[in-house]
C-alpha positions in Angstrom: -126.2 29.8 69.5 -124.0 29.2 66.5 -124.1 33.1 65.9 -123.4 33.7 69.2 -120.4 32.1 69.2 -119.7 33.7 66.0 -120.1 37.5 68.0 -118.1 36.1 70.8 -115.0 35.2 68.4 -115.2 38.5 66.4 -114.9 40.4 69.8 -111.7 38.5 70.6 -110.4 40.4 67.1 -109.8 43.2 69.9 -109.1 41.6 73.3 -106.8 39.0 74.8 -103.1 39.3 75.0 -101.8 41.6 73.2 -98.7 39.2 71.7 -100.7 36.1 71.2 -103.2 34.6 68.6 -105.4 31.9 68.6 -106.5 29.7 65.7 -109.6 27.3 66.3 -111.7 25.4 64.1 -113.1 22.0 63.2 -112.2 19.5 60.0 -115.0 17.6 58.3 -114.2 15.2 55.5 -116.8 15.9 52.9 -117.3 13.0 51.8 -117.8 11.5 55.4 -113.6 10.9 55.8 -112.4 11.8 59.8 -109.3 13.8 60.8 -109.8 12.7 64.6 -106.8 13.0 67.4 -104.4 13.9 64.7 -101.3 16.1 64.3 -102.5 19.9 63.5 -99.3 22.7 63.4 -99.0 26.4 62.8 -96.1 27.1 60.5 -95.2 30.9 60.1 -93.3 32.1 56.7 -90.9 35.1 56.9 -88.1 34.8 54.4 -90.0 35.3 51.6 -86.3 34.2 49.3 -86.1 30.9 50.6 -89.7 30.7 52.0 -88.9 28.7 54.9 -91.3 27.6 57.1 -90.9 27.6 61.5 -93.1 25.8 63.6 -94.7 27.9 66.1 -97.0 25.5 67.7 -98.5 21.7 67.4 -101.5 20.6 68.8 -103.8 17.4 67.8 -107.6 17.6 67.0 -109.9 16.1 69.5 -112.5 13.1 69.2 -114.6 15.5 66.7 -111.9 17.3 64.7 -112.2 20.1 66.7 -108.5 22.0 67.3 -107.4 25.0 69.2 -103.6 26.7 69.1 -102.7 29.7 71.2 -99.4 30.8 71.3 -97.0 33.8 71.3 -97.0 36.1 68.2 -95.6 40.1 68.2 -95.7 40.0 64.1 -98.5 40.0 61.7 -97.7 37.2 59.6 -98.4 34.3 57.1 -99.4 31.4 58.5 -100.0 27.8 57.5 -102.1 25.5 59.2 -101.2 22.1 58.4 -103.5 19.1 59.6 -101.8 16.2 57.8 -102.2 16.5 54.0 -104.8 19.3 54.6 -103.6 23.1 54.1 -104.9 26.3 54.9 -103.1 29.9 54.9 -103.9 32.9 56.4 -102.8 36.6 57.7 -102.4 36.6 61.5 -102.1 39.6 63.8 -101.3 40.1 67.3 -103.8 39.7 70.1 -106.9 38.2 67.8 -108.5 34.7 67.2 -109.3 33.3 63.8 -112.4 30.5 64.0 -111.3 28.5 60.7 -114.3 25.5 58.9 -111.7 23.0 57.1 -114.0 20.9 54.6 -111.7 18.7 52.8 -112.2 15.1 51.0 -110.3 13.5 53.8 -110.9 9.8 52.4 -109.7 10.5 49.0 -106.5 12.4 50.4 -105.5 9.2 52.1 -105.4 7.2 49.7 -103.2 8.9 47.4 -99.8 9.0 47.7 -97.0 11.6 46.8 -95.8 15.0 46.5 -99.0 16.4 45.1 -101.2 14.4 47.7 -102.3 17.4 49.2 -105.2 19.8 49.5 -104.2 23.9 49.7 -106.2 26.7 50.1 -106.8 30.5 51.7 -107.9 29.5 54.8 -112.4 30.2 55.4 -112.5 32.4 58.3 -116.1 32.4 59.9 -115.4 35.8 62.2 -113.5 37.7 59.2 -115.2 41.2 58.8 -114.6 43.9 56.3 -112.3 45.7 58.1 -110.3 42.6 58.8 -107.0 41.3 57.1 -107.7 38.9 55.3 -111.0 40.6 54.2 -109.2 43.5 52.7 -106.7 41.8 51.2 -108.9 38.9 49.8 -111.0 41.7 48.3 -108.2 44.0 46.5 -106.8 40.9 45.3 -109.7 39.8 43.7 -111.0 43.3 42.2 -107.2 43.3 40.5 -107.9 40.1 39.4 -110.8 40.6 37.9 -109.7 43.8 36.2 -107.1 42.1 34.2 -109.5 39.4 33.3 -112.3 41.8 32.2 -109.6 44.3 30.3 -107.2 42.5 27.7 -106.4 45.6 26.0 -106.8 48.0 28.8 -104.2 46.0 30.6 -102.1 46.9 28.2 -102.3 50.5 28.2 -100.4 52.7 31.3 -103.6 55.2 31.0 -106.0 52.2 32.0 -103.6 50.8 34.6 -103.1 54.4 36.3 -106.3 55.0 36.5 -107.5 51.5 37.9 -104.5 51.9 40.7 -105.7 55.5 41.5 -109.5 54.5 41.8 -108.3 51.1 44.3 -106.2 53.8 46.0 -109.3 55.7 46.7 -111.3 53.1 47.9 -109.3 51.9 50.4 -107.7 55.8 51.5 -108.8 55.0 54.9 -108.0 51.9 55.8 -105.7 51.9 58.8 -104.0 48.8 59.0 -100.4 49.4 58.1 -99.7 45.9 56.8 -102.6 46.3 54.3 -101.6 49.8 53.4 -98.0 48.6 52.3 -99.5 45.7 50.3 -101.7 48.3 49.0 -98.7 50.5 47.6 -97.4 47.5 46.1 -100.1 45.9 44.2 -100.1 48.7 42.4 -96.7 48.4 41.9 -97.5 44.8 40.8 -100.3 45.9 38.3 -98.2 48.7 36.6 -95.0 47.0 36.4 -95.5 45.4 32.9 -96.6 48.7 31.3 -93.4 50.1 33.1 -91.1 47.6 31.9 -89.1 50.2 29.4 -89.0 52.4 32.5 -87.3 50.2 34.8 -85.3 53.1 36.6 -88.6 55.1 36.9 -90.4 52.2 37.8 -87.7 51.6 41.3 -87.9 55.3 41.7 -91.0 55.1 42.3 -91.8 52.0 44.1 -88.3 51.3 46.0 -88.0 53.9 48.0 -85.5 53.6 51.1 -86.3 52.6 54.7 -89.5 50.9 53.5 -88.8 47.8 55.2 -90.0 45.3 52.4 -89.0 42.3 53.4 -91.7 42.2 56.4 -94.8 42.2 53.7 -95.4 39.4 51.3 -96.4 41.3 48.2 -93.7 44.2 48.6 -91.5 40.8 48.4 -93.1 39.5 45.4 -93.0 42.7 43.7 -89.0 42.8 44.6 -88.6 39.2 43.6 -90.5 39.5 40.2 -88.5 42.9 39.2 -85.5 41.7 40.0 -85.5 38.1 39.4 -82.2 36.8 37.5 -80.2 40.1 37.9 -76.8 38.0 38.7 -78.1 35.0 37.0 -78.5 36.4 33.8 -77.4 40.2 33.8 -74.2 40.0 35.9 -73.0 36.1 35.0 -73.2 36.8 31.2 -70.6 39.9 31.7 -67.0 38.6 32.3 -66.1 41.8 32.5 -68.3 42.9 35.6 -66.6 44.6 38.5 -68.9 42.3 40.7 -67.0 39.1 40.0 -63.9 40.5 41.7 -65.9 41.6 44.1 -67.3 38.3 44.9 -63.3 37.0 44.6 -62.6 39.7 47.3 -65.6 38.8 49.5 -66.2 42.8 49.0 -69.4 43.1 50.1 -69.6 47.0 49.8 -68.6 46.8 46.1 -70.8 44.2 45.6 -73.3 45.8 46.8 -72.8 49.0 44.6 -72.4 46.2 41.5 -75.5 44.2 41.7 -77.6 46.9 41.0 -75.8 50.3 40.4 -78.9 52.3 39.6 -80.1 51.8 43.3 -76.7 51.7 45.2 -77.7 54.6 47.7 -80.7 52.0 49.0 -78.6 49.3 50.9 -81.5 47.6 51.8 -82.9 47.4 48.6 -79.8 46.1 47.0 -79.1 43.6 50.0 -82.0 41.9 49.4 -81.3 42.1 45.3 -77.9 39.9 46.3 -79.1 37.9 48.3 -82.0 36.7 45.8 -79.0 36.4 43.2 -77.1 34.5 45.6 -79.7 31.9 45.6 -80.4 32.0 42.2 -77.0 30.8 41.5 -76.3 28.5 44.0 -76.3 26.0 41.8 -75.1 27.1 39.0 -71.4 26.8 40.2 -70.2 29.6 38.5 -68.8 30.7 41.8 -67.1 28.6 44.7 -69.8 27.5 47.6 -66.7 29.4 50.0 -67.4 33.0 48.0 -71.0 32.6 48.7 -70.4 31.2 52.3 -68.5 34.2 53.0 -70.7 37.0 51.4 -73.6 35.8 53.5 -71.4 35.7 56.8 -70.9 39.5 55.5 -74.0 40.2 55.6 -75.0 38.1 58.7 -72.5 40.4 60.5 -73.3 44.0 59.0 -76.8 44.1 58.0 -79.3 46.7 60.2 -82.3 44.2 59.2 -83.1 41.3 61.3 -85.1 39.6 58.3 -82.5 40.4 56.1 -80.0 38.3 58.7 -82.6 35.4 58.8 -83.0 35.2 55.3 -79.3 35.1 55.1 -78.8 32.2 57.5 -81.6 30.2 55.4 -79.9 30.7 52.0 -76.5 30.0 54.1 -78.1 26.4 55.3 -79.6 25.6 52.4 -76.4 26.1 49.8 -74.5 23.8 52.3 -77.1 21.5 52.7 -75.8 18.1 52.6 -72.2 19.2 52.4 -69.5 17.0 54.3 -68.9 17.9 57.7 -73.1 19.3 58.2 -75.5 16.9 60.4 -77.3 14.8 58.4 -80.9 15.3 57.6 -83.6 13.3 59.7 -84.3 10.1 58.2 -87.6 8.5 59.9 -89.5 6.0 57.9 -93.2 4.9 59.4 -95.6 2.1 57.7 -97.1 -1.3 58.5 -94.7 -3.0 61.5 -91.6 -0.6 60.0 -90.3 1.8 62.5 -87.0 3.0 60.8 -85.0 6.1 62.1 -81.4 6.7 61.1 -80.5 8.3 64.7 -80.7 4.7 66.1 -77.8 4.1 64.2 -75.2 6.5 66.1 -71.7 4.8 66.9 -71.1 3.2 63.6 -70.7 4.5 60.1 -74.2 4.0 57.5 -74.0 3.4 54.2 -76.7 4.8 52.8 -78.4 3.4 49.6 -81.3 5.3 48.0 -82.7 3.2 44.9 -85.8 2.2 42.9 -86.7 -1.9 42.1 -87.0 -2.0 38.4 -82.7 -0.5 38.3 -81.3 -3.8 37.4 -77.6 -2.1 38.2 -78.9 -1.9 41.4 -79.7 -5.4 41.7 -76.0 -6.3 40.8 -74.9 -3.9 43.5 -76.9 -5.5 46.3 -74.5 -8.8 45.9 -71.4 -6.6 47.0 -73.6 -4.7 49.7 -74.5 -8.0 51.2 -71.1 -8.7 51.3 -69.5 -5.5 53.0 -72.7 -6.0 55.3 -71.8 -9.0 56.7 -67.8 -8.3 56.6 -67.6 -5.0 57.8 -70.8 -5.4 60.5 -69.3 -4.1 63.5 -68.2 -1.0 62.2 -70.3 -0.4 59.2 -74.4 -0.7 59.1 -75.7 -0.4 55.7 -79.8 1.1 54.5 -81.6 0.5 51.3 -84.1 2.9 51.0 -86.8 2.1 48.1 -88.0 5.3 46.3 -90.3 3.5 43.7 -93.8 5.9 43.2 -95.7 2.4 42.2 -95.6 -0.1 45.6 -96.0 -3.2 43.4 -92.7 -2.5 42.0 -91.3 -2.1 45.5 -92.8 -5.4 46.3 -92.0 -7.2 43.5 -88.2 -6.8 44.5 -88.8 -8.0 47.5 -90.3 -11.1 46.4 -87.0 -11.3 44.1 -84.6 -11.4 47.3 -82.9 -14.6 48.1 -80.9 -12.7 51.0 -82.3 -11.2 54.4 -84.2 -8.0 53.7 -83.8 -6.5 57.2 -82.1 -3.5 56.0 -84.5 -2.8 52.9 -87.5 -0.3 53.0 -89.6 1.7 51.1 -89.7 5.8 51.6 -93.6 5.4 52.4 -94.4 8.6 49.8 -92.9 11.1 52.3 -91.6 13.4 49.7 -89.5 15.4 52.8 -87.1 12.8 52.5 -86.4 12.7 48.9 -86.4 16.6 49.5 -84.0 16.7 52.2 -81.4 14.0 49.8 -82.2 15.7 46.9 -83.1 12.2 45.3 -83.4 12.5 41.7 -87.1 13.7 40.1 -89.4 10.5 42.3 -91.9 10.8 38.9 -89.1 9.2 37.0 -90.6 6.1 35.2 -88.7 3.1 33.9 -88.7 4.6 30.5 -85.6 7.0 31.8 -83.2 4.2 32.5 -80.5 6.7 31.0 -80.7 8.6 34.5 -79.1 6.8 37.6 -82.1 6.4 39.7 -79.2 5.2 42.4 -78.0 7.7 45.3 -75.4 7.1 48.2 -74.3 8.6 51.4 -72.0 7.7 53.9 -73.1 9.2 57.2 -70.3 9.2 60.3 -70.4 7.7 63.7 -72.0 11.1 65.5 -74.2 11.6 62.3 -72.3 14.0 59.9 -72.2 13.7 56.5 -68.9 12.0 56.0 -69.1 11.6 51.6 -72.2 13.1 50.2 -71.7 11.4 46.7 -70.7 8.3 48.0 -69.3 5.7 45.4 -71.9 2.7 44.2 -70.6 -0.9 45.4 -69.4 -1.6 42.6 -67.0 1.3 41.9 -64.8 1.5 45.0 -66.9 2.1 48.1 -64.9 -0.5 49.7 -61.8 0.3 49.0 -62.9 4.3 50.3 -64.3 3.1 53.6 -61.2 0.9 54.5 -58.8 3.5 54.0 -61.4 5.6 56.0 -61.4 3.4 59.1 -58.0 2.1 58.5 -58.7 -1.2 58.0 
């Protein structure tokens, strides 16, 4: 029966809509856990710059872990399948169904706590066949693999390399899946380009061509990102001289185009996606005003042919201006024990918003001045400690210290989005780093903006910032 199934599901590879896939499956716990009427969601990836992830779908397993998602899909893509602190990735295509077995150690997993408290993995597809996606690319990946690990020297040596890429070319000469036939071309880009490296220009010659569309396939983009990685950062930056920093000045996008990488100027779409790596690169680097980037990707939001390119654009766009004054800020939900905390319920008044650890004895200090401005300024002002210690003891331990109502104190619960989102300093940092301000504030506005992203501490003139604010 089990096989039939099996047959039934492999058929579906060729039938159903034509724009939507299904994933289906079951999760076991290996070591007798559950993962029962839970959350289970289909993330798709394709900016592979920022690699942002969209939901497509969410769905929750049933009394037996058993899941099904359907939904629309015109793209063959990456996806993620996400059921809790489980994930599995896979290639999906248009109009086919992917039966996935999930074993993880479900019981372990929920007990541990943090960023890394998390089990990923290539997705195990029962009804893959050899002329399948994932099959094909599972298998080239691994014979490249275990080429370079069988051939130390060989690997070494163009000769070797050429030949290798010619034989794998052979092999798979007539496969017609176009997505595995561009990842094809460009794993063998990706095994030559170290012997290539003091032929750079022959190496893009070859392997760049225009109007190839790489930004759709996930190794033509880690080929591009590899190659070019640091151009601006390190090339460009370290030449005060370059034509591309009045370029950037002029918000020029047609010369800086040309400038980021001269040698392929007559492929715009190459060299777009060269810049806007670069841009990302040095986002932080502040060599160049968040306004000259701003603009360069509104250029390029505005001009480029390349819908991908566009998307990619608006991600880097949102995520240099992340947490900027004036943007919405990010969700803050906080879930454990009888704690239901979500900063939304807060609209109408201004939050102060306090991100700390227990053992920061400056901390301590402040909380005499914040339960002062919490009681004096209470009908305009509502103010959130949020406790980012990794060990709970400490967490409860300054609790325990707390002469003072602890109604606005909680812990971040090991949800690692939201010290992403905040950018809270490194949440590994142990006591022994005292050196670093474990401390964070924001001030968040009435309708939810960001109204001071680096808020002062208590202690060094909050106050005397949010009176003039509220002109009081």
């Amino acid at each position: 029966m089990h096989n039939f199934f099996l047959l039934i599901l492999s058929i579906c590879f060729f039938c159903g809509s034509a724009h939507q896939t299904t994933l289906l499956g079951s999760i076991k716990g290996i070591e007798g856990g559950k993962y029962t009427n839970s959350p289970v969601e289909v993330f798709i990836v394709n900016d592979f710059i920022t690699y942002n992830q969209e939901r497509i779908k969410q769905s929750e397993t049933d009394a037996n872990g058993n899941f099904k998602l359907t939904f629309n899909n015109s793209n063959t893509n990456i996806a993620i399948l996400k059921l809790g602190k489980v994930e599995r990735t896979l290639f999906i295509e248009p109009g086919k169904s992917y039966y996935i077995s999930v074993e993880a150690y479900l019981k372990k997993l929920s007990n541990s706590k943090g960023f890394f408290a998390k089990d990923s993995k290539k997705a195990i597809i029962k009804n893959s066949s050899e002329g399948e996606l994932n099959y094909l690319i599972d298998t080239l990946d691994k014979t490249c693999s275990q080429f370079l690990l069988n051939n130390p020297y060989k690997r070494k040596s163009y000769k070797s390399i050429k030949s290798f890429t010619d034989s794998i070319k052979k092999t798979y000469s007539t496969e017609k899946n176009t997505y595995f036939k561009k990842y094809l071309l460009f794993k063998i880009a990706e095994m030559q380009m170290y012997v290539m490296r003091k032929f750079r220009d022959d190496f893009v010659k070859h392997h760049f061509k225009p109007n190839t569309n790489y930004a759709n396939n996930v190794q033509s983009m880690h080929v591009l990102n590899t190659f070019f990685a640091g151009n601006i950062k390190h090339n460009i930056l370290s030449n005060d001289n370059s034509p591309f920093h009045i370029a950037m000045l002029q918000a020029n996008l047609n010369k800086m185009l040309k400038e980021v990488s001269p040698n392929t100027s007559d492929n715009r779409e190459l060299n777009e996606l060269i810049l806007l790596k670069g841009i990302l690169e040095i986002s932080e680097v502040y060599y160049y005003r968040k306004s000259h980037l701003t603009a360069t990707l509104n250029k390029i939001i505005e001009t480029t042919i390349h819908p991908t390119h566009k998307e990619i654009a608006q991600n880097i766009k949102k995520k240099i201006n992340d947490l900027e004054i004036g943007i919405t800020a990010p969700e803050l939900i906080i879930k454990y024990d009888e704690t239901n905390f979500n900063l939304s319920d807060y609209k109408g008044k201004y939050v102060y918003l306090c991100f700390f650890r227990g053992w920061d004895l400056s901390f301590q200090k402040e909380l005499e001045i914040i339960n002062y401005m919490k009681e004096h300024y209470k009908d305009e002002l509502a103010i959130v400690c949020v406790s980012t210690d990794i060990d709970i003891k400490v967490y409860k331990d300054f609790l325990s210290q707390m002469k003072n109502d602890i109604d606005h104190i909680y812990h971040y619960n090991f949800d690692s989005k939201i010290l992403l989102d905040y950018k809270v300093p490194d949440f590994r940092m142990q006591e022994t780093h005292q050196w670093q301000k474990p401390s964070k504030y924001f001030l968040i506005g009435p309708v939810g903006d960001i109204v001071f992203n680096n808020a002062k501490a208590p202690s060094k003139g909050f106050e005397y910032d949010f009176r003039l604010l509220i002109g009081k």
